[in-house]
PyMOL Python script that loads the backbone (N, CA, C, O; Angstrom):
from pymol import cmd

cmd.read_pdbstr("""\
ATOM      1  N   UNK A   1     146.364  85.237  76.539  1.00  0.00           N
ATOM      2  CA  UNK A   1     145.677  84.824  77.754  1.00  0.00           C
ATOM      3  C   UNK A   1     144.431  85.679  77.934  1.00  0.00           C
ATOM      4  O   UNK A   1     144.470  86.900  77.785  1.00  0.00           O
ATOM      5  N   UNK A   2     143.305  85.003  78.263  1.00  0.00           N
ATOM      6  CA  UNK A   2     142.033  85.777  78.463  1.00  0.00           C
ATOM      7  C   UNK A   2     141.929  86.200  80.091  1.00  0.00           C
ATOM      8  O   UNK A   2     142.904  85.852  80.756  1.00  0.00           O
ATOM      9  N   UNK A   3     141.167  86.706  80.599  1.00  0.00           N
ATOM     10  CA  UNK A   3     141.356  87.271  81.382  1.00  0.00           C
ATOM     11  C   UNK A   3     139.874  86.690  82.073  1.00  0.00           C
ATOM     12  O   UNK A   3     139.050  87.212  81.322  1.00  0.00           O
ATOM     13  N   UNK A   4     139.180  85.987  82.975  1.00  0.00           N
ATOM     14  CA  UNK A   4     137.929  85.943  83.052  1.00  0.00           C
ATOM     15  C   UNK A   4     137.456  87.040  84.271  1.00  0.00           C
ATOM     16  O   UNK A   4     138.119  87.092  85.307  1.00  0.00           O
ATOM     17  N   UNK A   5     136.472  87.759  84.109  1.00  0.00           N
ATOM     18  CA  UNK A   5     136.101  88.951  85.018  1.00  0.00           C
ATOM     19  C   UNK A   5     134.821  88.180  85.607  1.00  0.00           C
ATOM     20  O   UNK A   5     134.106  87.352  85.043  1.00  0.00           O
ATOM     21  N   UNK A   6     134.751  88.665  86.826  1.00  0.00           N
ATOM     22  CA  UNK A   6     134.024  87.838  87.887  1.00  0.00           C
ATOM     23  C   UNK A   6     133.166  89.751  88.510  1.00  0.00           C
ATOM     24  O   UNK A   6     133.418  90.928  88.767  1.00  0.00           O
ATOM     25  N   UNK A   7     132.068  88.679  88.414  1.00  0.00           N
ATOM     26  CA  UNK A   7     130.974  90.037  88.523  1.00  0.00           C
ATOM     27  C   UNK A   7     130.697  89.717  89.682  1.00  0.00           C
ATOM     28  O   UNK A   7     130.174  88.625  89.904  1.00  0.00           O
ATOM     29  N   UNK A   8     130.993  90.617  90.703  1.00  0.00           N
ATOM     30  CA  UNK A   8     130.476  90.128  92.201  1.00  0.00           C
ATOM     31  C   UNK A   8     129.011  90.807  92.142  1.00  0.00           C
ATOM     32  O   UNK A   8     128.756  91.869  91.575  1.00  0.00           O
ATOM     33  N   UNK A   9     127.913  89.819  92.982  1.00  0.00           N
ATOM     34  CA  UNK A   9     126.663  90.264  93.195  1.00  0.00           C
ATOM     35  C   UNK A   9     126.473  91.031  94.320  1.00  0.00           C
ATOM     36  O   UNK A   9     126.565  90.360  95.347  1.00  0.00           O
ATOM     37  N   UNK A  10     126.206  92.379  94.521  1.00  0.00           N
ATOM     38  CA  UNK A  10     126.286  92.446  96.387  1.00  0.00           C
ATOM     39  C   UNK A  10     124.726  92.874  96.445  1.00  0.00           C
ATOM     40  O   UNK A  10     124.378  94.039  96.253  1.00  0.00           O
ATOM     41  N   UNK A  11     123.931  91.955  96.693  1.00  0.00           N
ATOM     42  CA  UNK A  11     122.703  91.627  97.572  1.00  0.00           C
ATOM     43  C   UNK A  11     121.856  92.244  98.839  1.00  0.00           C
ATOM     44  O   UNK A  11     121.970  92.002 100.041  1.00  0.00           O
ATOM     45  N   UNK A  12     121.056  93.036  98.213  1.00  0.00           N
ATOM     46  CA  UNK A  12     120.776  94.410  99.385  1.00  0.00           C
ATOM     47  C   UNK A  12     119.999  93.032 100.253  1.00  0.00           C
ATOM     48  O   UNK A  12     119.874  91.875  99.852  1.00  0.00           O
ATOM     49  N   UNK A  13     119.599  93.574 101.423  1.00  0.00           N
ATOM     50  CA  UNK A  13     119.005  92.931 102.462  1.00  0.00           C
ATOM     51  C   UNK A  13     117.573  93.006 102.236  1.00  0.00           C
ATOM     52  O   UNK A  13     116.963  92.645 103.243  1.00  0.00           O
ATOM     53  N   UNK A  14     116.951  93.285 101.444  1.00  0.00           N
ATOM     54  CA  UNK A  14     115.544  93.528 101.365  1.00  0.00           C
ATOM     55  C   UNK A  14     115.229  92.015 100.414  1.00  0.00           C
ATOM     56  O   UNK A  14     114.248  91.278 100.513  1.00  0.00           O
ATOM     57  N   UNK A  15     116.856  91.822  99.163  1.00  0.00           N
ATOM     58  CA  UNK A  15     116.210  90.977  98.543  1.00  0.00           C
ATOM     59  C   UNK A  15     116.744  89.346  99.141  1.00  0.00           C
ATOM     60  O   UNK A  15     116.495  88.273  98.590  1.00  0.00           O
ATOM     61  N   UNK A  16     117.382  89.517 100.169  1.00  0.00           N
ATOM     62  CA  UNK A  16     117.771  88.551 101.099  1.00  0.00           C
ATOM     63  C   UNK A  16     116.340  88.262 101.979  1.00  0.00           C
ATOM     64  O   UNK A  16     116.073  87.259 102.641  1.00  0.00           O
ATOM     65  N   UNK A  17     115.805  89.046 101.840  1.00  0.00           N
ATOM     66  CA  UNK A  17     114.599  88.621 103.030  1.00  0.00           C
ATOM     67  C   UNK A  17     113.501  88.587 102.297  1.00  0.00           C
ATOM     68  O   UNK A  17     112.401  88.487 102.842  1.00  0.00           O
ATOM     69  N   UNK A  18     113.675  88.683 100.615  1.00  0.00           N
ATOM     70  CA  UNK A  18     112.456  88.171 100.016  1.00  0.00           C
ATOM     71  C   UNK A  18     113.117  86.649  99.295  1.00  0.00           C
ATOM     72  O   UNK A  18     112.286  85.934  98.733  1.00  0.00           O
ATOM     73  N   UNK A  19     114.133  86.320  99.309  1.00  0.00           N
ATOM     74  CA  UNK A  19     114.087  84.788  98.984  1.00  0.00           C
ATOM     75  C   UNK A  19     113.888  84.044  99.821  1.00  0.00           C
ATOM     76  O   UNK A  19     113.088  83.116  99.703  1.00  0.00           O
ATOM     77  N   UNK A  20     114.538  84.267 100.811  1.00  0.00           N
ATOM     78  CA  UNK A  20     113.970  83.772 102.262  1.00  0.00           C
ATOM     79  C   UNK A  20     112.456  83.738 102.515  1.00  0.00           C
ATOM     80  O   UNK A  20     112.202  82.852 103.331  1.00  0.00           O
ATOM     81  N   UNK A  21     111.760  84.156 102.250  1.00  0.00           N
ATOM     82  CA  UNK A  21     110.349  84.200 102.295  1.00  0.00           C
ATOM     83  C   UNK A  21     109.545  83.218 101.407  1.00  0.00           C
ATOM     84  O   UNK A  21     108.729  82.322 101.618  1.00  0.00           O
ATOM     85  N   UNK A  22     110.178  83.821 100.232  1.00  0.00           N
ATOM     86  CA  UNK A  22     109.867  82.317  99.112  1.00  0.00           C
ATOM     87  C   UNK A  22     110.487  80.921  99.696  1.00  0.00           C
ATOM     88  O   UNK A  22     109.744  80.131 100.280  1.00  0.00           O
ATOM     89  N   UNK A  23     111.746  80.676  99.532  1.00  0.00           N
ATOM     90  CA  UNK A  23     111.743  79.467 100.310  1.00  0.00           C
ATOM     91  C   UNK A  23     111.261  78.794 101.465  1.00  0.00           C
ATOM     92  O   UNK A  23     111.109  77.582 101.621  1.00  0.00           O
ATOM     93  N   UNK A  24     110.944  80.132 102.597  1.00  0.00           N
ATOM     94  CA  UNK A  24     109.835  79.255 103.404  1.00  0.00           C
ATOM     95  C   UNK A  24     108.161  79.208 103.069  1.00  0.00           C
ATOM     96  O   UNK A  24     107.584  78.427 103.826  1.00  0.00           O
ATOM     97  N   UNK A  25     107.612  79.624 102.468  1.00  0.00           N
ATOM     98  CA  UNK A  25     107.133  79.709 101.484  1.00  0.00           C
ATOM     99  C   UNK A  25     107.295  78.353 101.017  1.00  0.00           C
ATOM    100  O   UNK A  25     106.902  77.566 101.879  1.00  0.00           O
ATOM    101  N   UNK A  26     107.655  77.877 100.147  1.00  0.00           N
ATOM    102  CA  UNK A  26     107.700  76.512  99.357  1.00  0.00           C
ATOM    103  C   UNK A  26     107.552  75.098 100.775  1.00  0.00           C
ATOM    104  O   UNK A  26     106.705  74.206 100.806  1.00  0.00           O
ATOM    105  N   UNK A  27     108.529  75.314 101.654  1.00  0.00           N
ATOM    106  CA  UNK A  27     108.534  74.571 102.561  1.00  0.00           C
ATOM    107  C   UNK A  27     107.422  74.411 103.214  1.00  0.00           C
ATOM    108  O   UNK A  27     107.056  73.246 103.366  1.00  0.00           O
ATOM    109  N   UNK A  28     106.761  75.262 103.654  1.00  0.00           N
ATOM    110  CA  UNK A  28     105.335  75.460 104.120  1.00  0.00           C
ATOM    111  C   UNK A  28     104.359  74.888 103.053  1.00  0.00           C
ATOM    112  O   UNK A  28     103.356  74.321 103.486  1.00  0.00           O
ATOM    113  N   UNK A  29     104.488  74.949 102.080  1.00  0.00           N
ATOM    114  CA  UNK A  29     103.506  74.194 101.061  1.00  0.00           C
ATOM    115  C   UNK A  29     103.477  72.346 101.277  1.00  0.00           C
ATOM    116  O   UNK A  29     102.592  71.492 101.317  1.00  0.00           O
ATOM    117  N   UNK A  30     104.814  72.359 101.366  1.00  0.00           N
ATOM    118  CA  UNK A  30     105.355  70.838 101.287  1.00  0.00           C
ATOM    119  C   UNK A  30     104.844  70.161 102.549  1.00  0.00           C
ATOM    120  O   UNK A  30     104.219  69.103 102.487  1.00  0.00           O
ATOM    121  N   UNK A  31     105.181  70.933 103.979  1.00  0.00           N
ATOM    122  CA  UNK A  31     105.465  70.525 104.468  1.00  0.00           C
ATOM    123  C   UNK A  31     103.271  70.582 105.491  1.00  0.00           C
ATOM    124  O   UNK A  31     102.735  69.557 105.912  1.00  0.00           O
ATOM    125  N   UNK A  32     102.695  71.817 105.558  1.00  0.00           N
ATOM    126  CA  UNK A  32     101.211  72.158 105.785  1.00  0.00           C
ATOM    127  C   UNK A  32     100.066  72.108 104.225  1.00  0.00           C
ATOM    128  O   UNK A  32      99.917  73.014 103.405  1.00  0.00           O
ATOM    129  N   UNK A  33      99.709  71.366 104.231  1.00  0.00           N
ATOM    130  CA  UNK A  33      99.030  71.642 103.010  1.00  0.00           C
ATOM    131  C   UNK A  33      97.957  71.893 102.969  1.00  0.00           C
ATOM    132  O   UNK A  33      97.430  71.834 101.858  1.00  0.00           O
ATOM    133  N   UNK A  34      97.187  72.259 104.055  1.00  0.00           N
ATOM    134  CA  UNK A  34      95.962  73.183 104.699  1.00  0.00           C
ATOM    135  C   UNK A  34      96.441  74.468 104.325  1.00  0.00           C
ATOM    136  O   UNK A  34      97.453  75.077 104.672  1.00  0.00           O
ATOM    137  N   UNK A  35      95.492  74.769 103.528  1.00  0.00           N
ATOM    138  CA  UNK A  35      95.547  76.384 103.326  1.00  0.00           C
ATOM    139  C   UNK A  35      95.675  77.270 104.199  1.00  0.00           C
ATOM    140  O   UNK A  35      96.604  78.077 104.244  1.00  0.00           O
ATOM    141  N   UNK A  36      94.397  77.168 105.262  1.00  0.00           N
ATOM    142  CA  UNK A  36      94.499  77.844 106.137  1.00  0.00           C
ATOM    143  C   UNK A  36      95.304  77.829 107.481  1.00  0.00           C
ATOM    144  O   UNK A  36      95.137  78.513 108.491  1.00  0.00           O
ATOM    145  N   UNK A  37      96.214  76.865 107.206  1.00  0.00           N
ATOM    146  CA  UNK A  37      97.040  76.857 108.186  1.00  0.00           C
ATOM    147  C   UNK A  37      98.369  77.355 107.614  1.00  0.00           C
ATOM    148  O   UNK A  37      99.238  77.653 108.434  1.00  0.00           O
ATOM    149  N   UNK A  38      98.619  77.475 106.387  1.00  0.00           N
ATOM    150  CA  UNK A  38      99.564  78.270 105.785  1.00  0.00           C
ATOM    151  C   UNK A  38      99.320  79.874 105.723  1.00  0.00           C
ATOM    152  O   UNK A  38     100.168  80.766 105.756  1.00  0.00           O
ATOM    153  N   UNK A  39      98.287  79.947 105.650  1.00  0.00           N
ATOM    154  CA  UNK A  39      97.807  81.441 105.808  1.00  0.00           C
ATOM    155  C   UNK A  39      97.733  82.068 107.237  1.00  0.00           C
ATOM    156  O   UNK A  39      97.605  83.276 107.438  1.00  0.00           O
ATOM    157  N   UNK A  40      97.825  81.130 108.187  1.00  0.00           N
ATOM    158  CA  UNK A  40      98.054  81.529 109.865  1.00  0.00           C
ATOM    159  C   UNK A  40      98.997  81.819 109.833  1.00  0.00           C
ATOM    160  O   UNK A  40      99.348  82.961 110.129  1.00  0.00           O
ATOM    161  N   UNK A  41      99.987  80.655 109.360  1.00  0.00           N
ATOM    162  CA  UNK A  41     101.598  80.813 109.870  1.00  0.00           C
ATOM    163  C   UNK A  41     102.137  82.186 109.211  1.00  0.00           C
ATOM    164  O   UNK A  41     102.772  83.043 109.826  1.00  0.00           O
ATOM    165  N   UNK A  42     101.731  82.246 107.700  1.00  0.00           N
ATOM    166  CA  UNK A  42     102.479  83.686 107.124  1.00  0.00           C
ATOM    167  C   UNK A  42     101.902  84.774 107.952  1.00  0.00           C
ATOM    168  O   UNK A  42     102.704  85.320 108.709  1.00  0.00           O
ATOM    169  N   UNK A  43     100.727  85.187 107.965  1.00  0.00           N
ATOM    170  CA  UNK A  43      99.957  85.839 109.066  1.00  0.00           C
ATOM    171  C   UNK A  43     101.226  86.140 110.218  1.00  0.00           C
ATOM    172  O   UNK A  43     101.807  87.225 110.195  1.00  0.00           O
ATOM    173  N   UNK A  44     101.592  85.066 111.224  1.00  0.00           N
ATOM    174  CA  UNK A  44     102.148  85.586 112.130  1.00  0.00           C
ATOM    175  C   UNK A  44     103.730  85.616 111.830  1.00  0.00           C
ATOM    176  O   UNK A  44     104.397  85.938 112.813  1.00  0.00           O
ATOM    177  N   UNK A  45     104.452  85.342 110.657  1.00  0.00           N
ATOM    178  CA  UNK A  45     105.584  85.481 109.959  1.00  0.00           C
ATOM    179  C   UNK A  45     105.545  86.995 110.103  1.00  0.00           C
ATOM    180  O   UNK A  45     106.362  87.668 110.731  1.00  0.00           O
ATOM    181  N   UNK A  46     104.129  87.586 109.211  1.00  0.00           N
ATOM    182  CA  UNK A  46     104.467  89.376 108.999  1.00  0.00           C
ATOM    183  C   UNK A  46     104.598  89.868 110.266  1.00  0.00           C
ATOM    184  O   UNK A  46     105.446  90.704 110.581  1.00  0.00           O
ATOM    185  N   UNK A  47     103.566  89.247 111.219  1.00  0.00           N
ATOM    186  CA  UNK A  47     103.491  90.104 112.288  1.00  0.00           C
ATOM    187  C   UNK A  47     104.816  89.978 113.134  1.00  0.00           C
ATOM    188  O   UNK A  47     105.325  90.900 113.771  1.00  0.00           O
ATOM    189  N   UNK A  48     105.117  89.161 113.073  1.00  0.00           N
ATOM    190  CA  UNK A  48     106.811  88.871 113.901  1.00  0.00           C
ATOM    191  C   UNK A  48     107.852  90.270 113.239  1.00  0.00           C
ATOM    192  O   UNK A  48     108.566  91.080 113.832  1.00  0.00           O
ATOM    193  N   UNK A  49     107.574  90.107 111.942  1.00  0.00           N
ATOM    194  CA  UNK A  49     108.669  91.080 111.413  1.00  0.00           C
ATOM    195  C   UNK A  49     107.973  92.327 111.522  1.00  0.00           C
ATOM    196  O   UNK A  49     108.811  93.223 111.621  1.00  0.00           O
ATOM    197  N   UNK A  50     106.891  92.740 111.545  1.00  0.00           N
ATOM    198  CA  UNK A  50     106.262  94.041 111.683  1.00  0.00           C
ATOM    199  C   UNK A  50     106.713  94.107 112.953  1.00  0.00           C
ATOM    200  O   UNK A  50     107.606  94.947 113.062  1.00  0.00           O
ATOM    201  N   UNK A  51     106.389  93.434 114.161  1.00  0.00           N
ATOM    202  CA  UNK A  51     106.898  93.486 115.811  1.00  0.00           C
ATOM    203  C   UNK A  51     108.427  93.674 115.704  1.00  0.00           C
ATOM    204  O   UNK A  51     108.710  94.452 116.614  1.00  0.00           O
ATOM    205  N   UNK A  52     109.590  93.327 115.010  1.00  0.00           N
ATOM    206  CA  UNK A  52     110.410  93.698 115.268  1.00  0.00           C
ATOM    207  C   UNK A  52     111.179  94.698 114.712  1.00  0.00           C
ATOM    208  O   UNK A  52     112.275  95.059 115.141  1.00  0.00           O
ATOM    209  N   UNK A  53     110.435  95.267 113.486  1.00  0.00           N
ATOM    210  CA  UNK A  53     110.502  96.583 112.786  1.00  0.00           C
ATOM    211  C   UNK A  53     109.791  97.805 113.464  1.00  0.00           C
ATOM    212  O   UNK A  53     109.771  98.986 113.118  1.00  0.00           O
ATOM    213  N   UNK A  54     109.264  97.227 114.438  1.00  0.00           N
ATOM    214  CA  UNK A  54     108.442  98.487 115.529  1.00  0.00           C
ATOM    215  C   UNK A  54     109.269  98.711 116.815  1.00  0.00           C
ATOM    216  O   UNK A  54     108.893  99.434 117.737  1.00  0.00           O
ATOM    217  N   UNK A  55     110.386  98.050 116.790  1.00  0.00           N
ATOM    218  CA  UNK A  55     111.023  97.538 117.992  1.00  0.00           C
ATOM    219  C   UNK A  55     112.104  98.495 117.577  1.00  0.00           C
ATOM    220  O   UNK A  55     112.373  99.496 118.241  1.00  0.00           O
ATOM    221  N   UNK A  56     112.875  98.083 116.180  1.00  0.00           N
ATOM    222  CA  UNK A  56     114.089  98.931 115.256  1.00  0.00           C
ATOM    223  C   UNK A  56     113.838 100.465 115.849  1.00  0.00           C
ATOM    224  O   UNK A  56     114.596 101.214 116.465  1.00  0.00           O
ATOM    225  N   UNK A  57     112.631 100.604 115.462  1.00  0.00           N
ATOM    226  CA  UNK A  57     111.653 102.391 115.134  1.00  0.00           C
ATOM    227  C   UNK A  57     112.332 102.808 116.394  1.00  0.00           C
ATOM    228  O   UNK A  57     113.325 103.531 116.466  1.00  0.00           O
ATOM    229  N   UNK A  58     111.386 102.024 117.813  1.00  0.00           N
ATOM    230  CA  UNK A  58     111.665 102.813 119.053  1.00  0.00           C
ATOM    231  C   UNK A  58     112.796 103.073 119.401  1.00  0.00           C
ATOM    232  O   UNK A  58     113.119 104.105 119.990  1.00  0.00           O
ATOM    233  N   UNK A  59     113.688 101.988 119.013  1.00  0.00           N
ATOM    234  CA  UNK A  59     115.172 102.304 119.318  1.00  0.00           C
ATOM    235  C   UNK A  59     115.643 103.244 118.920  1.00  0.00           C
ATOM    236  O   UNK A  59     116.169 103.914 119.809  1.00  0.00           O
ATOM    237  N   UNK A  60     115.731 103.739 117.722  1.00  0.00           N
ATOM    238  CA  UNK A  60     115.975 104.789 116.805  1.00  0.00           C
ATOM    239  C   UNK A  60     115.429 106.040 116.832  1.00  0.00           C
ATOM    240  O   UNK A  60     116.099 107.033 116.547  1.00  0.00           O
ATOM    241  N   UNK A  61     114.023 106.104 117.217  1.00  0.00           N
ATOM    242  CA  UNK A  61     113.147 107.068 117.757  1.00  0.00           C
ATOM    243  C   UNK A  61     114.329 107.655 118.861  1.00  0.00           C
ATOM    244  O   UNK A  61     115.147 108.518 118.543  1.00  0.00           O
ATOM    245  N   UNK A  62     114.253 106.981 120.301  1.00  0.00           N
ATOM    246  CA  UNK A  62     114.867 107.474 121.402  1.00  0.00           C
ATOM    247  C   UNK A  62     116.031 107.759 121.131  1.00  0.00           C
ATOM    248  O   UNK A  62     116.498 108.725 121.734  1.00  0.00           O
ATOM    249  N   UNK A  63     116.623 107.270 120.465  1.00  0.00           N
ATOM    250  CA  UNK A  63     118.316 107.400 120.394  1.00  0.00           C
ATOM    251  C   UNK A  63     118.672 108.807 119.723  1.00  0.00           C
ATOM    252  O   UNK A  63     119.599 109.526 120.095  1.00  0.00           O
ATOM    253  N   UNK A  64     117.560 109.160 118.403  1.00  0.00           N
ATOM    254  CA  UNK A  64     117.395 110.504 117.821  1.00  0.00           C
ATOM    255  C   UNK A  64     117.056 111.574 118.742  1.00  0.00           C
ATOM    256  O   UNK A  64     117.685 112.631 118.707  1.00  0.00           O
ATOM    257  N   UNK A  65     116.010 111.359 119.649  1.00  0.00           N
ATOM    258  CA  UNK A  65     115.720 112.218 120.679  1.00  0.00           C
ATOM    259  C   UNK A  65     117.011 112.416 121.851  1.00  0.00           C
ATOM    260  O   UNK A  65     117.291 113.521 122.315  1.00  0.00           O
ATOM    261  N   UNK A  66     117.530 111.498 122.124  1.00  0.00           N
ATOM    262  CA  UNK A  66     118.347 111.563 122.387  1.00  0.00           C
ATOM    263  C   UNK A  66     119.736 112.396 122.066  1.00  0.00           C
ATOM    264  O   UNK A  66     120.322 113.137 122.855  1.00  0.00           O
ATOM    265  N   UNK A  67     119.980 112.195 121.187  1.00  0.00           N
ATOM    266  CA  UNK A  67     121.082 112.696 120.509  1.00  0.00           C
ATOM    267  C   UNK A  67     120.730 114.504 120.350  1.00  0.00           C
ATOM    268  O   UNK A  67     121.467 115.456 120.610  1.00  0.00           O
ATOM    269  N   UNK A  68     119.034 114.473 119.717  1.00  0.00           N
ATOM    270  CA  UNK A  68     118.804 115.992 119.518  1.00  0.00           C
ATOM    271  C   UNK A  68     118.846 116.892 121.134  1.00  0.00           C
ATOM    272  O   UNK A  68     119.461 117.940 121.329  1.00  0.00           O
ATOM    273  N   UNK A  69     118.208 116.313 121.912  1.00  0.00           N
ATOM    274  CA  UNK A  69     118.906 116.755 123.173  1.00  0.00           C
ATOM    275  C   UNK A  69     120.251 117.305 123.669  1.00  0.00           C
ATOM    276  O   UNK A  69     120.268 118.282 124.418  1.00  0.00           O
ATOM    277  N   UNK A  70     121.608 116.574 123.184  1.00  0.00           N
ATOM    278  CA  UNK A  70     122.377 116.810 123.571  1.00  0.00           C
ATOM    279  C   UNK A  70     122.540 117.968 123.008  1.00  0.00           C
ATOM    280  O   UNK A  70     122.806 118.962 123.683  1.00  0.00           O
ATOM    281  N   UNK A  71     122.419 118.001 121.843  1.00  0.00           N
ATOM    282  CA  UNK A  71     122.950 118.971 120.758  1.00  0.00           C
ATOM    283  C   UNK A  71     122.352 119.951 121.632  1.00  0.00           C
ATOM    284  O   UNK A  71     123.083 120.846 122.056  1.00  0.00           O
ATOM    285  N   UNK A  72     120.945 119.919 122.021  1.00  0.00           N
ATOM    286  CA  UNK A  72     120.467 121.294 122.230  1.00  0.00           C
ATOM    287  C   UNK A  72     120.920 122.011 123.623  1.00  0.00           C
ATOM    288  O   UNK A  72     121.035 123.218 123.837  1.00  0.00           O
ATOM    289  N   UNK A  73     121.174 120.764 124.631  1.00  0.00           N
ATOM    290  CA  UNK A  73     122.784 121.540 125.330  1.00  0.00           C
ATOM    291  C   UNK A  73     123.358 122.311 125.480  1.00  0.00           C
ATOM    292  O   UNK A  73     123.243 123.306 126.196  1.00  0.00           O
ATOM    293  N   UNK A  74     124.547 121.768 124.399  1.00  0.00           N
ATOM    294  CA  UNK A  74     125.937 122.354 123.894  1.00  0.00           C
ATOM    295  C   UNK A  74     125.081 124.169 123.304  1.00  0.00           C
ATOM    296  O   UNK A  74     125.295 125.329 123.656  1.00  0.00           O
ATOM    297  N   UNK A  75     124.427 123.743 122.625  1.00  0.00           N
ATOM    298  CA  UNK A  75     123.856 125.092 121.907  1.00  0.00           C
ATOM    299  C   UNK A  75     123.718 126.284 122.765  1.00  0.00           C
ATOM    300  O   UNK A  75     124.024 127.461 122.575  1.00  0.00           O
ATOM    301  N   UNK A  76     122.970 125.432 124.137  1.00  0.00           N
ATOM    302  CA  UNK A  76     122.679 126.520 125.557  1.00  0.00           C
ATOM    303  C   UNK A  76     123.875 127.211 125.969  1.00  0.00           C
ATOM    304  O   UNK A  76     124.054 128.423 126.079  1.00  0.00           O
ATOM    305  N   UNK A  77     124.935 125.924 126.254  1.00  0.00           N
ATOM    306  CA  UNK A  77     126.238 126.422 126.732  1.00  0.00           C
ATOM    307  C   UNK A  77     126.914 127.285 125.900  1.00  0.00           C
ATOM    308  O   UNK A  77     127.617 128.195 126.341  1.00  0.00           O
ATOM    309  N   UNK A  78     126.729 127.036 124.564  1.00  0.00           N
ATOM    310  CA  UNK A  78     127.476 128.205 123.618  1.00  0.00           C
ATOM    311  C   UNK A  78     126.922 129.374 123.833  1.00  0.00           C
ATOM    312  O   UNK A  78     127.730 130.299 123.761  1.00  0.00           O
ATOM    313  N   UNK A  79     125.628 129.733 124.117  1.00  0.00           N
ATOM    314  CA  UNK A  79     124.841 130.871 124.240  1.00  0.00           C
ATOM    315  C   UNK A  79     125.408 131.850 125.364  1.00  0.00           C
ATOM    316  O   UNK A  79     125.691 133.046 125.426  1.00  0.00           O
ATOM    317  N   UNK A  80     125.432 130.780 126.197  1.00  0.00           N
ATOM    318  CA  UNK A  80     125.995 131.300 127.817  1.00  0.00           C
ATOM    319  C   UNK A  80     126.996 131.838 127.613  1.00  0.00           C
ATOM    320  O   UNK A  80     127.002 132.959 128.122  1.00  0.00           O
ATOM    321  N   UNK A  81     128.028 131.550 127.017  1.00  0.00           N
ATOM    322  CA  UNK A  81     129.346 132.062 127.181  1.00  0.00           C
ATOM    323  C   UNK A  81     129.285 133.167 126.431  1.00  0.00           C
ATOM    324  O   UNK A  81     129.931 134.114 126.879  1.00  0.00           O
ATOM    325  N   UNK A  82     128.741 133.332 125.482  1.00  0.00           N
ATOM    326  CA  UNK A  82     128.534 134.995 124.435  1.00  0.00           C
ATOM    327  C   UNK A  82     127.507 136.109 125.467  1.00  0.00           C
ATOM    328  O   UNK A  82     127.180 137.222 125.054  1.00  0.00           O
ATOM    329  N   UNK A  83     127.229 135.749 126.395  1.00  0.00           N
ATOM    330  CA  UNK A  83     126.732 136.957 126.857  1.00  0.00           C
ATOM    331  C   UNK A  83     127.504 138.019 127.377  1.00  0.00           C
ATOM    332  O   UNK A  83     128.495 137.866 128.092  1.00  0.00           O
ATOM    333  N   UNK A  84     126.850 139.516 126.862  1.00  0.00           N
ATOM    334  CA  UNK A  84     127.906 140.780 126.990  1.00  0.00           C
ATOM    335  C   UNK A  84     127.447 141.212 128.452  1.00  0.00           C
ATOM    336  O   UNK A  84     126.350 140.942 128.941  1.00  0.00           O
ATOM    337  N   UNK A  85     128.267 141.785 128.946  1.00  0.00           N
ATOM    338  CA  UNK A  85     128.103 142.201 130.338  1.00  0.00           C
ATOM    339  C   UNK A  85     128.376 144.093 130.197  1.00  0.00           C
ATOM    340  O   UNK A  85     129.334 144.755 129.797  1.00  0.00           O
ATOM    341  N   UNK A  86     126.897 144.494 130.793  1.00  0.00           N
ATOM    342  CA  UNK A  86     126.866 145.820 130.454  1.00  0.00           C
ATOM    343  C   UNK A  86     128.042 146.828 131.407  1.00  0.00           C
ATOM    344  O   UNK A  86     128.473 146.330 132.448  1.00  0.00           O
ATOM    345  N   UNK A  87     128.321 147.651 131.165  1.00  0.00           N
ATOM    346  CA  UNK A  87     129.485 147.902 132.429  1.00  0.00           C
ATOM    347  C   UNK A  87     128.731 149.660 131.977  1.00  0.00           C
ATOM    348  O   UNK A  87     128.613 150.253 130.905  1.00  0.00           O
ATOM    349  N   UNK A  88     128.316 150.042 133.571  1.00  0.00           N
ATOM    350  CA  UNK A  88     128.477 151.751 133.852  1.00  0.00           C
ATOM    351  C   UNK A  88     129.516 152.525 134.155  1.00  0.00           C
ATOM    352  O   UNK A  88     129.360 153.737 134.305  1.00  0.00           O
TER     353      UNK A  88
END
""", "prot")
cmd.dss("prot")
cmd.show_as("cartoon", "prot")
cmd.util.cbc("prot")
cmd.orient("prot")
């Protein structure tokens, strides 16, 4: 008995969002066949995804600031509690 081995593909997201691009891409050919109206639409395709990759950032931005904040906190409070108290 042979055994058949099955190669799973696992598909980063970068190249999920470049076939996707090609296929709309093709559709847009088919479907606008004005150049320059294919060149608008991709135009505001990037900018949509640039707008919501600037959107990702801020979230991530604040949430880091965020987070480094807390930390710097806890750090205070650890400080606090190690202080020596001089005694005469």
């Amino acid at each position: 008995m042979s055994k058949k081995k099955e190669e799973l593909k696992v598909e980063s997201l970068e190249q999920e969002v470049k076939e996707i691009r090609e296929e709309m891409g093709r559709v847009f050919e088919l479907f606008l066949p004005p150049k320059e109206v294919r060149r608008e639409i991709m135009k505001n395709l990037y900018t949509i995804e640039l707008s919501f990759l600037k959107i990702f950032k801020t979230l991530l931005d604040y949430k880091v600031q965020e987070i480094e904040r807390k930390m710097e906190e806890k750090e205070e409070v650890k400080k606090e509690k190690v202080k020596k108290i001089e005694v005469e």
